[in-house]
C-alpha positions as CSV (number, residue, x, y, z in Angstrom):
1,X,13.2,-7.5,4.9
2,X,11.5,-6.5,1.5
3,X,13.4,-6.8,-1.5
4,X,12.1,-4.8,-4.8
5,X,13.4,-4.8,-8.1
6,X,14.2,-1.1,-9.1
7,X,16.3,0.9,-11.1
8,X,19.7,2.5,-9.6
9,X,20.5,5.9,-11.7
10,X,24.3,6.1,-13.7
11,X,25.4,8.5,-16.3
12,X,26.1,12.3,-15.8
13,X,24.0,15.2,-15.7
14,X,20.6,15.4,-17.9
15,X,22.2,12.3,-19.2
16,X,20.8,9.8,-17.3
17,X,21.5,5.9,-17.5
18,X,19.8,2.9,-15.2
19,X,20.6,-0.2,-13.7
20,X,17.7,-3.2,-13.4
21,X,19.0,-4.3,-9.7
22,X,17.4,-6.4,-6.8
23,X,18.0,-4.2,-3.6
24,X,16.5,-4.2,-0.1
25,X,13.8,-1.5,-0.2
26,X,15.9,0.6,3.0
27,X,18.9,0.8,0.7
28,X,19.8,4.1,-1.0
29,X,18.6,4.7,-4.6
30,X,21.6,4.3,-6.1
31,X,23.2,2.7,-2.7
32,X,23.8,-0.9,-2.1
33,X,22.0,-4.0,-4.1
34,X,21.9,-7.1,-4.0
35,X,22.6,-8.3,-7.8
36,X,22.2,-6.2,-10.9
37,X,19.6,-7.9,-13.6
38,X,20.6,-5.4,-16.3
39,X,20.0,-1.9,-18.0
40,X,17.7,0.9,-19.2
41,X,18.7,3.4,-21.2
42,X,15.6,6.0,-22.1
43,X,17.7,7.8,-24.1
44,X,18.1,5.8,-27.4
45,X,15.0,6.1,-29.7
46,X,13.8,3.3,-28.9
47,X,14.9,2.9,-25.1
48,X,17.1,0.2,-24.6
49,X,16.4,-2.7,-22.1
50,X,18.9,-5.5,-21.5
51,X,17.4,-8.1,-18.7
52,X,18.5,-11.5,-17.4
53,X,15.6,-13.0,-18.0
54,X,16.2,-16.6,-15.8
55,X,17.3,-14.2,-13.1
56,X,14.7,-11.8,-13.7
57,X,11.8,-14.5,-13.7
58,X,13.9,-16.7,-10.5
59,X,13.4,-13.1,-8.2
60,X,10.2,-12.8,-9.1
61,X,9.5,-16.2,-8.0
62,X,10.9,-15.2,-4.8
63,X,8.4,-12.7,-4.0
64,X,11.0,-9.7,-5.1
65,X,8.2,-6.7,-6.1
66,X,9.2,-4.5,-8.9
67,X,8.5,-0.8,-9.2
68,X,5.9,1.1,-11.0
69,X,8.7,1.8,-14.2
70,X,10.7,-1.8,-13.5
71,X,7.1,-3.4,-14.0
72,X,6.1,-1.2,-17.8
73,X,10.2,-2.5,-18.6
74,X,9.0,-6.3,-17.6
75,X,5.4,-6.0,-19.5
76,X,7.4,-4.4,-22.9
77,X,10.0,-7.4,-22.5
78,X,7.0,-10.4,-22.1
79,X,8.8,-11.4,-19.2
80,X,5.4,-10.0,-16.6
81,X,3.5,-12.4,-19.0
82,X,6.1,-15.2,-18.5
83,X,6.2,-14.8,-14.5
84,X,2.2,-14.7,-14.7
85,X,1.6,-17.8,-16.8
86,X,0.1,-20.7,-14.7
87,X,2.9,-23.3,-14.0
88,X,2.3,-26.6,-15.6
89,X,3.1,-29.6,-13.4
């Protein structure tokens, strides 16, 4: 089983609204997940981005891979950088 981190779409139509979620990659788009890490919204200038970042950073460290657009939303937040820095023992 694979798990990615992706985004799950909400809102109506041409209004759209995303969920940050951990789902197995067979699951649906918009179908079950596993736990919800928080939202995007590209429709506020800027786009809003609300993460659990100890969450975020703990299912990274599980090997969870993030989409192409989850990944850009990680790199704006500093939280790629955080997951990437070398672990200090």
């Amino acid at each position: 089983m694979s798990v990615k981190i992706r985004l799950a779409r909400g809102g109506a139509k041409k209004k759209p609204f995303y969920q940050v979620v951990v789902a197995d990659e067979r699951s649906p788009r918009d179908g079950r997940f596993i736990e919800n890490l928080g939202q995007y919204d590209p429709r506020q200038d800027p786009p809003m981005v609300t993460l659990k970042e100890d969450r975020a950073l703990e299912w990274l460290q599980k090997g969870a891979q993030p989409t192409a657009t989850v990944l850009q939303l990680l790199r704006q937040q500093g939280l790629w950088a955080k997951f990437k820095q070398p672990k200090v023992a």
